[in-house]
mmCIF file of the N, C-alpha and C atoms, coordinates in Angstrom:
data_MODEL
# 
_entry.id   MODEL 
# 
loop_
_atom_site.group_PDB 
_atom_site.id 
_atom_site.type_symbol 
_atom_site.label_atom_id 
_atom_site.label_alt_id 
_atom_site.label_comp_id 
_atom_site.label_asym_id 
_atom_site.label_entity_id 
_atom_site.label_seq_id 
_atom_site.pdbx_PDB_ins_code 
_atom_site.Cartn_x 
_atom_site.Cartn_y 
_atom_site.Cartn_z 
_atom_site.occupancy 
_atom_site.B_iso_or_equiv 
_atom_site.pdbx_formal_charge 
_atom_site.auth_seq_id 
_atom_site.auth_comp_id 
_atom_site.auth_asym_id 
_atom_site.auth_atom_id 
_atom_site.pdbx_PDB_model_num 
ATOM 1   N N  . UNK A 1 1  ? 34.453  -7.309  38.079  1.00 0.00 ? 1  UNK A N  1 
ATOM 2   C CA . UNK A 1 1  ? 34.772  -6.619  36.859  1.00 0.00 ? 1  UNK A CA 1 
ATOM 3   C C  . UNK A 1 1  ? 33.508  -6.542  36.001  1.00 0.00 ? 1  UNK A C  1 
ATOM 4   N N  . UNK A 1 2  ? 32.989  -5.384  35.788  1.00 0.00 ? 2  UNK A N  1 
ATOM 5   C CA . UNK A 1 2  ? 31.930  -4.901  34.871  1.00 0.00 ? 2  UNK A CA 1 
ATOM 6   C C  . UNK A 1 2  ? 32.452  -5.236  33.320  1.00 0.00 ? 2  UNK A C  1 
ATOM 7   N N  . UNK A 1 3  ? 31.558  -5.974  32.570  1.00 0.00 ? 3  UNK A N  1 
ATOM 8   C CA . UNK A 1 3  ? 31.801  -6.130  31.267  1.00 0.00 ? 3  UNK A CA 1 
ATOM 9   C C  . UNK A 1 3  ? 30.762  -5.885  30.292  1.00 0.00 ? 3  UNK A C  1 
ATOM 10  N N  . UNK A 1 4  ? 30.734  -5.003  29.312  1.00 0.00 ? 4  UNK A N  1 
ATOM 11  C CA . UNK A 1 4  ? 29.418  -4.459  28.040  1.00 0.00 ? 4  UNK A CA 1 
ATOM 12  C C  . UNK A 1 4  ? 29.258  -5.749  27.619  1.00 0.00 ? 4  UNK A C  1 
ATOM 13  N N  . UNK A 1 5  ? 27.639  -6.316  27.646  1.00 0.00 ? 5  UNK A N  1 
ATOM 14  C CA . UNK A 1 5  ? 27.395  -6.991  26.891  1.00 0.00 ? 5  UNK A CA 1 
ATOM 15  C C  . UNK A 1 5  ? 27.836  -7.275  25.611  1.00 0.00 ? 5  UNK A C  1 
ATOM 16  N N  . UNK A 1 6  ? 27.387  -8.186  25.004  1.00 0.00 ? 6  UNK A N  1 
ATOM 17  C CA . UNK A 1 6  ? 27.970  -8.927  23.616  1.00 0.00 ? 6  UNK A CA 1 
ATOM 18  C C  . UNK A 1 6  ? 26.764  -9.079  22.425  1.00 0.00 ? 6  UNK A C  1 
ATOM 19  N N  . UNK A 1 7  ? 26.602  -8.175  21.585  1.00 0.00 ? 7  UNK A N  1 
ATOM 20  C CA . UNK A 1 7  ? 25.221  -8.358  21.095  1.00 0.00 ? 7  UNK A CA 1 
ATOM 21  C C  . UNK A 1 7  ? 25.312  -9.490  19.785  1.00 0.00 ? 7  UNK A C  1 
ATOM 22  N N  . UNK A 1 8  ? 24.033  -10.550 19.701  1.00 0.00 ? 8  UNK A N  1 
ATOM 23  C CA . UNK A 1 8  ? 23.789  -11.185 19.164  1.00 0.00 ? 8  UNK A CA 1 
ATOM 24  C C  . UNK A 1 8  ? 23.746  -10.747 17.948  1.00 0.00 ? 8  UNK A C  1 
ATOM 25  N N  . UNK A 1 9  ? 23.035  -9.594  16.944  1.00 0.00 ? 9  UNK A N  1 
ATOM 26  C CA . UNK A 1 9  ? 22.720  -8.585  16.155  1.00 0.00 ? 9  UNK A CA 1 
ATOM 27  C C  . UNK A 1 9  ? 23.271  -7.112  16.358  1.00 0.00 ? 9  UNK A C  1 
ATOM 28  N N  . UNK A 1 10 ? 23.081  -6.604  15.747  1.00 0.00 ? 10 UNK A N  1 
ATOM 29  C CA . UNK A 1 10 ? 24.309  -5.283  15.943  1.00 0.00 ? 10 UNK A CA 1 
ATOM 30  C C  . UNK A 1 10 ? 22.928  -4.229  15.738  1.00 0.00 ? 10 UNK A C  1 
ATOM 31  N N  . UNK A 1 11 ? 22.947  -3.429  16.660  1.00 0.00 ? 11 UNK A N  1 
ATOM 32  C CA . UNK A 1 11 ? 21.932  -2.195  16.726  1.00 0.00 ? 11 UNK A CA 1 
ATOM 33  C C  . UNK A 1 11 ? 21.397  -1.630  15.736  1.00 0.00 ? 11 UNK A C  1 
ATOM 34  N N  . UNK A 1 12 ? 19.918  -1.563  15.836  1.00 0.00 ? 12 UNK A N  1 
ATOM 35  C CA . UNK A 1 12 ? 19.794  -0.959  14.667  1.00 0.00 ? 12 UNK A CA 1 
ATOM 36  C C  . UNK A 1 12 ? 19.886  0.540   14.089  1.00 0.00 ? 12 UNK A C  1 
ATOM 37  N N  . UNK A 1 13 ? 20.202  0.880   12.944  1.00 0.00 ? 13 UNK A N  1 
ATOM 38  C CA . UNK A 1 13 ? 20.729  1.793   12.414  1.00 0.00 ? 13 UNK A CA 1 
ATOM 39  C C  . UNK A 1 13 ? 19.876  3.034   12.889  1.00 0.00 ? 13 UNK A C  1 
ATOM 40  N N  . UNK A 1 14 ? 20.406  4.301   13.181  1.00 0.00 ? 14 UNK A N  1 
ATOM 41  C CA . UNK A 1 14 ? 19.651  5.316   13.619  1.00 0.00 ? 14 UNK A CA 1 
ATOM 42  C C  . UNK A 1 14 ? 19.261  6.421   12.491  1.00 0.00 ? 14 UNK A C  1 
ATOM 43  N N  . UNK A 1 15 ? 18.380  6.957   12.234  1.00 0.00 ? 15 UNK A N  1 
ATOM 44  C CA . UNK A 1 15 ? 17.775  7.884   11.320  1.00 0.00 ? 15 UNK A CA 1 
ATOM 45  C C  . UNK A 1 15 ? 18.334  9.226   11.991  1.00 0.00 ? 15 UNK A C  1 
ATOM 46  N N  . UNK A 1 16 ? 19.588  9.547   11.592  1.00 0.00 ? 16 UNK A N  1 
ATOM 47  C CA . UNK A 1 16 ? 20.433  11.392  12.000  1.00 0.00 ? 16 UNK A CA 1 
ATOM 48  C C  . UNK A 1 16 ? 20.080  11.877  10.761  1.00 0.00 ? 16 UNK A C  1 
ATOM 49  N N  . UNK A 1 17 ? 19.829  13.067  11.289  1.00 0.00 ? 17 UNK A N  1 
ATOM 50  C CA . UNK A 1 17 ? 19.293  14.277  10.255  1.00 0.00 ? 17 UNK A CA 1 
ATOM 51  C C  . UNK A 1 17 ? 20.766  15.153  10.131  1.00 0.00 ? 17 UNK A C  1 
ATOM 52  N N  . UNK A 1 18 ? 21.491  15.025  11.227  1.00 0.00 ? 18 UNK A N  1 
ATOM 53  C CA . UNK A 1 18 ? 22.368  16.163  11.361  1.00 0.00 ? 18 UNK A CA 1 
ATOM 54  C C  . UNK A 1 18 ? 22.283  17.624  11.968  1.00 0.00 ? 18 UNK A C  1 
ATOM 55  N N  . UNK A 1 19 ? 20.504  17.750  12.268  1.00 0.00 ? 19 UNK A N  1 
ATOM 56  C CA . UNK A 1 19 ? 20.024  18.655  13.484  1.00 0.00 ? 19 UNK A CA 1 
ATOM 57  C C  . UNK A 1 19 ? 19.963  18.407  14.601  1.00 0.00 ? 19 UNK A C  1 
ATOM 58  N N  . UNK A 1 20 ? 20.017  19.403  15.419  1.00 0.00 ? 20 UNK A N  1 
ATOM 59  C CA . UNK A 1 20 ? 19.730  19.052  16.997  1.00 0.00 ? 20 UNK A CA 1 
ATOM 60  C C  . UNK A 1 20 ? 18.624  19.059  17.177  1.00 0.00 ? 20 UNK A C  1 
ATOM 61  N N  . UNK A 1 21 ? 17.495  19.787  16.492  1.00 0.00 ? 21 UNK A N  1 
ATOM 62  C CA . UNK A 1 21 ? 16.290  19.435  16.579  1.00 0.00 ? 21 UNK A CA 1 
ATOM 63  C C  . UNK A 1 21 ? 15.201  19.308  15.532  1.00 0.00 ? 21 UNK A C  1 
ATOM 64  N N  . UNK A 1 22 ? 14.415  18.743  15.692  1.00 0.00 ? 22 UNK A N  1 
ATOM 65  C CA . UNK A 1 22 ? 13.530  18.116  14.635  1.00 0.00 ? 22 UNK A CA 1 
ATOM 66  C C  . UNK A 1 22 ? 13.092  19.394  13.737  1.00 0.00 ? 22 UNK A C  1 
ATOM 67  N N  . UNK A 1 23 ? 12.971  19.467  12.005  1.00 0.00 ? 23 UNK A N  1 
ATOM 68  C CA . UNK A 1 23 ? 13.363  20.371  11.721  1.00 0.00 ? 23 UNK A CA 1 
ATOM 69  C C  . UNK A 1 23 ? 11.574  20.637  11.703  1.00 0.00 ? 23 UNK A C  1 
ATOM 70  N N  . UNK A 1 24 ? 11.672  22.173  11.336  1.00 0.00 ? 24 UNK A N  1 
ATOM 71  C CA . UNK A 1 24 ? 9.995   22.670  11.606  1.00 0.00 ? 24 UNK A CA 1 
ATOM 72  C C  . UNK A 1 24 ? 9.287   21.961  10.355  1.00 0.00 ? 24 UNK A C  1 
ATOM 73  N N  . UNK A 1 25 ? 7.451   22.115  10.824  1.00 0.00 ? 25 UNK A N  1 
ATOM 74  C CA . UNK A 1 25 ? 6.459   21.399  9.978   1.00 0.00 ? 25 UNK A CA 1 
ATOM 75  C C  . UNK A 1 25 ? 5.607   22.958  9.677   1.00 0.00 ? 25 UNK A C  1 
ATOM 76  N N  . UNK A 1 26 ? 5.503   22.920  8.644   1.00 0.00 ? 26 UNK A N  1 
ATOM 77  C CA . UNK A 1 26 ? 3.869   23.926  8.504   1.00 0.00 ? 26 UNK A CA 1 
ATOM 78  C C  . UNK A 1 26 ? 3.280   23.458  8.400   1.00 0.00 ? 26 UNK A C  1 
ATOM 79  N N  . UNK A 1 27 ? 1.959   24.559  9.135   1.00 0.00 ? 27 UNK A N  1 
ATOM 80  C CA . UNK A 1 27 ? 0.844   24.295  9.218   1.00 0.00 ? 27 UNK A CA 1 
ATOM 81  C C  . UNK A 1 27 ? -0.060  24.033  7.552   1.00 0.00 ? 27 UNK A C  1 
ATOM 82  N N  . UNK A 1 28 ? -0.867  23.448  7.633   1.00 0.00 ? 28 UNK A N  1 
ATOM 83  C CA . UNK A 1 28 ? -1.959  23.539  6.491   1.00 0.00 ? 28 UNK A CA 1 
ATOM 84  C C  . UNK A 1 28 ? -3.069  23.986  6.659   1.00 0.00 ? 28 UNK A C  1 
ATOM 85  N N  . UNK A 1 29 ? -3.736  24.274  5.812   1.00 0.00 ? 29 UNK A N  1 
ATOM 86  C CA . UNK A 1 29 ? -4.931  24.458  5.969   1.00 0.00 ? 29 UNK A CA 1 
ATOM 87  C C  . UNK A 1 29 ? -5.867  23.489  5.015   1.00 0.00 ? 29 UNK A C  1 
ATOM 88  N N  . UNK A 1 30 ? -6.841  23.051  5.463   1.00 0.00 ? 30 UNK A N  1 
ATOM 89  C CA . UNK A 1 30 ? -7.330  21.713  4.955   1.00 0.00 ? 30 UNK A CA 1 
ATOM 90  C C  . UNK A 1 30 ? -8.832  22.500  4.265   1.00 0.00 ? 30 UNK A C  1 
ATOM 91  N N  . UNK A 1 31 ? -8.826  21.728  2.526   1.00 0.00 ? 31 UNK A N  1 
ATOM 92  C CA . UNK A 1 31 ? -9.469  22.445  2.173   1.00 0.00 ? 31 UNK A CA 1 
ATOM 93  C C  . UNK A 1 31 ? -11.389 21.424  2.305   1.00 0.00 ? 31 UNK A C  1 
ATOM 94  N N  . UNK A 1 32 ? -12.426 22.304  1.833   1.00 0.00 ? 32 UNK A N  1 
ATOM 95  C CA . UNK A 1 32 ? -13.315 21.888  2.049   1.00 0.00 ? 32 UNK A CA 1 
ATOM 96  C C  . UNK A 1 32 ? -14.105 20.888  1.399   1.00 0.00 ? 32 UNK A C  1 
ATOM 97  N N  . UNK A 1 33 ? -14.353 19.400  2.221   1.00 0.00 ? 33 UNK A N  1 
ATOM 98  C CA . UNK A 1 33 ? -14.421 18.564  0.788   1.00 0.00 ? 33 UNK A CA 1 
ATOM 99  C C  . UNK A 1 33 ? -15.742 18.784  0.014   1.00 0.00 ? 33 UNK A C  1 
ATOM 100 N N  . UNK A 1 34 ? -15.712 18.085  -0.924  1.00 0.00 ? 34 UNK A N  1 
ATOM 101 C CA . UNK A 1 34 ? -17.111 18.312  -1.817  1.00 0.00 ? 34 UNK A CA 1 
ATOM 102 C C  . UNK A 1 34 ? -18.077 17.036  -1.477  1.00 0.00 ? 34 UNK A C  1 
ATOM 103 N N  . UNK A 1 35 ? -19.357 17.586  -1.245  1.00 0.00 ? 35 UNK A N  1 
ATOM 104 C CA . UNK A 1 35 ? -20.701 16.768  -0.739  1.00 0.00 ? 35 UNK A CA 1 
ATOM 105 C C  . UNK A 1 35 ? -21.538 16.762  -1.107  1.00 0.00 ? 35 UNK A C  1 
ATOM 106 N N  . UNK A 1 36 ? -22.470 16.205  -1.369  1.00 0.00 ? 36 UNK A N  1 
ATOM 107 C CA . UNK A 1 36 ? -23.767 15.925  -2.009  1.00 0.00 ? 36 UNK A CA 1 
ATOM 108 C C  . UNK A 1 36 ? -24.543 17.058  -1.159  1.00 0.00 ? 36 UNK A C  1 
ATOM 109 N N  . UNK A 1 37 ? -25.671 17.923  -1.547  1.00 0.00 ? 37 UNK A N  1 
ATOM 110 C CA . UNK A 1 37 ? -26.502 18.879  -0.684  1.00 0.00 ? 37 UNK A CA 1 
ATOM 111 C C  . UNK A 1 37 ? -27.028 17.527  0.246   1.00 0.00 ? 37 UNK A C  1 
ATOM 112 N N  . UNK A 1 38 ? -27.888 18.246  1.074   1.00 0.00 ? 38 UNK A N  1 
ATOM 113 C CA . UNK A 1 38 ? -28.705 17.633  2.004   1.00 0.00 ? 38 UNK A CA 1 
ATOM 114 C C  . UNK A 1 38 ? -30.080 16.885  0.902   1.00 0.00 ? 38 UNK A C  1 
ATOM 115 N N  . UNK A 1 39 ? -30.306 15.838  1.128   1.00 0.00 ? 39 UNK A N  1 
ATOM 116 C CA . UNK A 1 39 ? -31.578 15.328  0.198   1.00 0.00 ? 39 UNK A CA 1 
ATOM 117 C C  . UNK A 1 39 ? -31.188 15.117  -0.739  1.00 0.00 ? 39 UNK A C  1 
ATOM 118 N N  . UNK A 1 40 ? -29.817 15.573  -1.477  1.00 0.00 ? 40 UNK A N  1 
ATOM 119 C CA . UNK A 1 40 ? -29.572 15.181  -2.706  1.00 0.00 ? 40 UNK A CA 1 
ATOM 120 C C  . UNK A 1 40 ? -29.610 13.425  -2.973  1.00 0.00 ? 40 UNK A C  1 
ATOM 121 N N  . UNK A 1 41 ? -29.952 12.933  -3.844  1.00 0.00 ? 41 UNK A N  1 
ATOM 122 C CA . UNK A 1 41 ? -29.667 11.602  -4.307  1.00 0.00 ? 41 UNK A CA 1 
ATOM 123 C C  . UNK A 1 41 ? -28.571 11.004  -5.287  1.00 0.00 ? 41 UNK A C  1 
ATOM 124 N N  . UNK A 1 42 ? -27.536 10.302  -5.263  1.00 0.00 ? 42 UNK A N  1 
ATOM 125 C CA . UNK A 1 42 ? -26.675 10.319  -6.147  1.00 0.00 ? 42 UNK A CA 1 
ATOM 126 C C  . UNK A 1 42 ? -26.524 8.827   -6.464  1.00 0.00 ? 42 UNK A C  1 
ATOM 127 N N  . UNK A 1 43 ? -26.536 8.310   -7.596  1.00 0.00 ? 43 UNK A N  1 
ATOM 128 C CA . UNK A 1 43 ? -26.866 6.886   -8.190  1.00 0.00 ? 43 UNK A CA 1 
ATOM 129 C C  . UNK A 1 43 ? -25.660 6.882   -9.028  1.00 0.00 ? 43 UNK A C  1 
ATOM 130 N N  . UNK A 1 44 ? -25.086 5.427   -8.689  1.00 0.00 ? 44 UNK A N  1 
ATOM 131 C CA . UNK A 1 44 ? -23.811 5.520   -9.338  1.00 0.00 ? 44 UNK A CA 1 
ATOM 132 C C  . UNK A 1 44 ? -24.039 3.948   -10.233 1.00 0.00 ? 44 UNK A C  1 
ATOM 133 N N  . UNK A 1 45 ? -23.876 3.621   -11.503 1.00 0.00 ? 45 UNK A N  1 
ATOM 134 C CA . UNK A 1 45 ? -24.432 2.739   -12.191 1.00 0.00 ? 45 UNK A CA 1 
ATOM 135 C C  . UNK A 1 45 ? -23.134 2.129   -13.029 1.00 0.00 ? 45 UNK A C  1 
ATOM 136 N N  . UNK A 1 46 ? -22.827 0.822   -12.548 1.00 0.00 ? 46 UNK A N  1 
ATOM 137 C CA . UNK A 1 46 ? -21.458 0.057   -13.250 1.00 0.00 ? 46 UNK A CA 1 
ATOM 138 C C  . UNK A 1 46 ? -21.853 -0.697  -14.030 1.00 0.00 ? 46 UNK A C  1 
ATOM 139 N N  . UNK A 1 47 ? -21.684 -0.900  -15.315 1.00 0.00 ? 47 UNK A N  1 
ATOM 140 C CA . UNK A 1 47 ? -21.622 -1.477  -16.167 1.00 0.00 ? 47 UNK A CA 1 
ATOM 141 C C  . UNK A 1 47 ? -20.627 -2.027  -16.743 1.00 0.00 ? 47 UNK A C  1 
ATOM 142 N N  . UNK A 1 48 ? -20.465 -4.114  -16.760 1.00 0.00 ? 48 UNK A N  1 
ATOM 143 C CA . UNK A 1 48 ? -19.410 -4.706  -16.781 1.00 0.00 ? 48 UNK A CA 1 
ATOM 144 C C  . UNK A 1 48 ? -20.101 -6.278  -17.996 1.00 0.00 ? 48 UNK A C  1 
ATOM 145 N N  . UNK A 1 49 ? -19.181 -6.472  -18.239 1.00 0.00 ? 49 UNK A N  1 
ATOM 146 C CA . UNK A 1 49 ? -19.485 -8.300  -19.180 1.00 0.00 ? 49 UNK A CA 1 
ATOM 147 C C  . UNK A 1 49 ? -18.203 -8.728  -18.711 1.00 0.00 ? 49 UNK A C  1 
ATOM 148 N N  . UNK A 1 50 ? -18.876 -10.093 -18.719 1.00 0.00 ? 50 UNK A N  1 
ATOM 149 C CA . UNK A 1 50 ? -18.130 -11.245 -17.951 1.00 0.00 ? 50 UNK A CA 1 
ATOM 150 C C  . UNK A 1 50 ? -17.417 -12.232 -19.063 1.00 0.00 ? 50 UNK A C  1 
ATOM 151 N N  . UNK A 1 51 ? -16.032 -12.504 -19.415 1.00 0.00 ? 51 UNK A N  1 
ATOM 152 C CA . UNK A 1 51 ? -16.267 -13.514 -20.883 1.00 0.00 ? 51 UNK A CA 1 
ATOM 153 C C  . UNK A 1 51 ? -16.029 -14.680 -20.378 1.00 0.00 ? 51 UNK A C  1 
ATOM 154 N N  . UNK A 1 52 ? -16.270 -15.300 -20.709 1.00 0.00 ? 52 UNK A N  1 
ATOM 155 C CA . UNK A 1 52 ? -15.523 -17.021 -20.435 1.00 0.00 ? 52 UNK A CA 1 
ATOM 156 C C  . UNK A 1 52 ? -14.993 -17.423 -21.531 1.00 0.00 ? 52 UNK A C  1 
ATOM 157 N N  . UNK A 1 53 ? -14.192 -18.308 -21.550 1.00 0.00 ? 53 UNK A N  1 
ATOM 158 C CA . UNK A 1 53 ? -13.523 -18.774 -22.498 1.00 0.00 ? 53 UNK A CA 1 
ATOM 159 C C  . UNK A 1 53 ? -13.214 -20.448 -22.270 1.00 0.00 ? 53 UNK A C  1 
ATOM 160 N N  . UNK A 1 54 ? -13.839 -21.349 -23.469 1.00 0.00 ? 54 UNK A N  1 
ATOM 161 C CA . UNK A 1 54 ? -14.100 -22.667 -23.367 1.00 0.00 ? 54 UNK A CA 1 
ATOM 162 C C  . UNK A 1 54 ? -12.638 -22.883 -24.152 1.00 0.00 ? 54 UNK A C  1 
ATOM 163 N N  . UNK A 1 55 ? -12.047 -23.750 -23.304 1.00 0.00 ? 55 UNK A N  1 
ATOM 164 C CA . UNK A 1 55 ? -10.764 -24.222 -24.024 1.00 0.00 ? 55 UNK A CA 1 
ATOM 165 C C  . UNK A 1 55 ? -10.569 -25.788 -24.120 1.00 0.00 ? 55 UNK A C  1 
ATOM 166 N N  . UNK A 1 56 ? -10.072 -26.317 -25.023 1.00 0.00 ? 56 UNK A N  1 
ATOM 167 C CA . UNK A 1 56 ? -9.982  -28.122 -24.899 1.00 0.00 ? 56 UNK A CA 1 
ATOM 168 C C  . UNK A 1 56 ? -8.524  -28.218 -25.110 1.00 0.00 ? 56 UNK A C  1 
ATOM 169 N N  . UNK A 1 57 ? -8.078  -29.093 -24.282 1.00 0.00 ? 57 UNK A N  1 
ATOM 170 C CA . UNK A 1 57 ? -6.586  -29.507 -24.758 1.00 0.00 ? 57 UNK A CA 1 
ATOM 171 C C  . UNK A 1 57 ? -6.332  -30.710 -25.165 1.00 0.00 ? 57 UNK A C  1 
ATOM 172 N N  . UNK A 1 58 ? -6.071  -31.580 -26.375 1.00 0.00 ? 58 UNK A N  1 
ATOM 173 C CA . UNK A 1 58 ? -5.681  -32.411 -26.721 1.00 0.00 ? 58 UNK A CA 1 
ATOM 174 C C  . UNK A 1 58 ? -4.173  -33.002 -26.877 1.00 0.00 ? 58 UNK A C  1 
ATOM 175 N N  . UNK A 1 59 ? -4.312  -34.300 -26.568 1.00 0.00 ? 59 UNK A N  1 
ATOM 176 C CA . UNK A 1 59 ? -2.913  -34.687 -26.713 1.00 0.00 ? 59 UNK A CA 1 
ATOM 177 C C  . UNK A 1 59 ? -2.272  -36.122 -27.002 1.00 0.00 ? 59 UNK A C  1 
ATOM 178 N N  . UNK A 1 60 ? -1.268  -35.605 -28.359 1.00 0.00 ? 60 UNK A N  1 
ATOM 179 C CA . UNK A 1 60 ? -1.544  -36.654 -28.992 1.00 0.00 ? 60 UNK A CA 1 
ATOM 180 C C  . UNK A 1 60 ? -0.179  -37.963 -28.768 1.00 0.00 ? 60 UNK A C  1 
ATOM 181 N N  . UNK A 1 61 ? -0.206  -39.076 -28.652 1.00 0.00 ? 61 UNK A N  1 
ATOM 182 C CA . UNK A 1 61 ? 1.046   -39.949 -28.447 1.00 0.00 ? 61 UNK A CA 1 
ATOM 183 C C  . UNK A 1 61 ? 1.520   -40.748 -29.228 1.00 0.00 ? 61 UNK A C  1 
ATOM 184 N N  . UNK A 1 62 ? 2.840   -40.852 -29.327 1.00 0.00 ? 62 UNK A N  1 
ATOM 185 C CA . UNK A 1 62 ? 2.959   -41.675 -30.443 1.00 0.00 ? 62 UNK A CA 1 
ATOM 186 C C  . UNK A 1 62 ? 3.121   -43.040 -29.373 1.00 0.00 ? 62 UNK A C  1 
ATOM 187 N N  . UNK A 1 63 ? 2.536   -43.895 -30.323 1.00 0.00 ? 63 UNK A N  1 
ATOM 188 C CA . UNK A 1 63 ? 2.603   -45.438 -29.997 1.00 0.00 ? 63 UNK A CA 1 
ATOM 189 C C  . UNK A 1 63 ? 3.535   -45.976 -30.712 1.00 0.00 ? 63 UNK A C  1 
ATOM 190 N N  . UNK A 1 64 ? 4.672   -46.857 -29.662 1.00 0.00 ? 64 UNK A N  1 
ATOM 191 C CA . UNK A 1 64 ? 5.791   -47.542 -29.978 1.00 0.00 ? 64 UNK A CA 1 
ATOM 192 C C  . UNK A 1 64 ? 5.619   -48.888 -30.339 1.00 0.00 ? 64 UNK A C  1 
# 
């Protein structure tokens, strides 16, 4: 006697569109990126400050 397995976890859920076939993609056309000319030089300059911050914690007890 043939018997369907018994699943540990239950299948995972399927992604239906409700088409029979995958629905169409258009095409693009990919536009042209922007580049430095040939020889060009391009210098890119970050300017940042760093703060620190000195903190003290005191703490005070009362004596019984």
């Amino acid at each position: 006697m043939n018997v369907a397995p018994e699943f540990e976890q239950p299948p995972p859920l399927e992604n239906v569109t409700g088409l029979l076939e995958p629905p169409p993609v258009a095409a693009t056309v990919n536009c042209v990126l922007k580049t430095a000319l040939a020889g060009a030089c391009v210098v890119t300059v970050i300017a940042w400050a760093a703060f620190v911050a000195v903190t003290d914690s005191v703490t005070w007890v009362a004596a019984l």
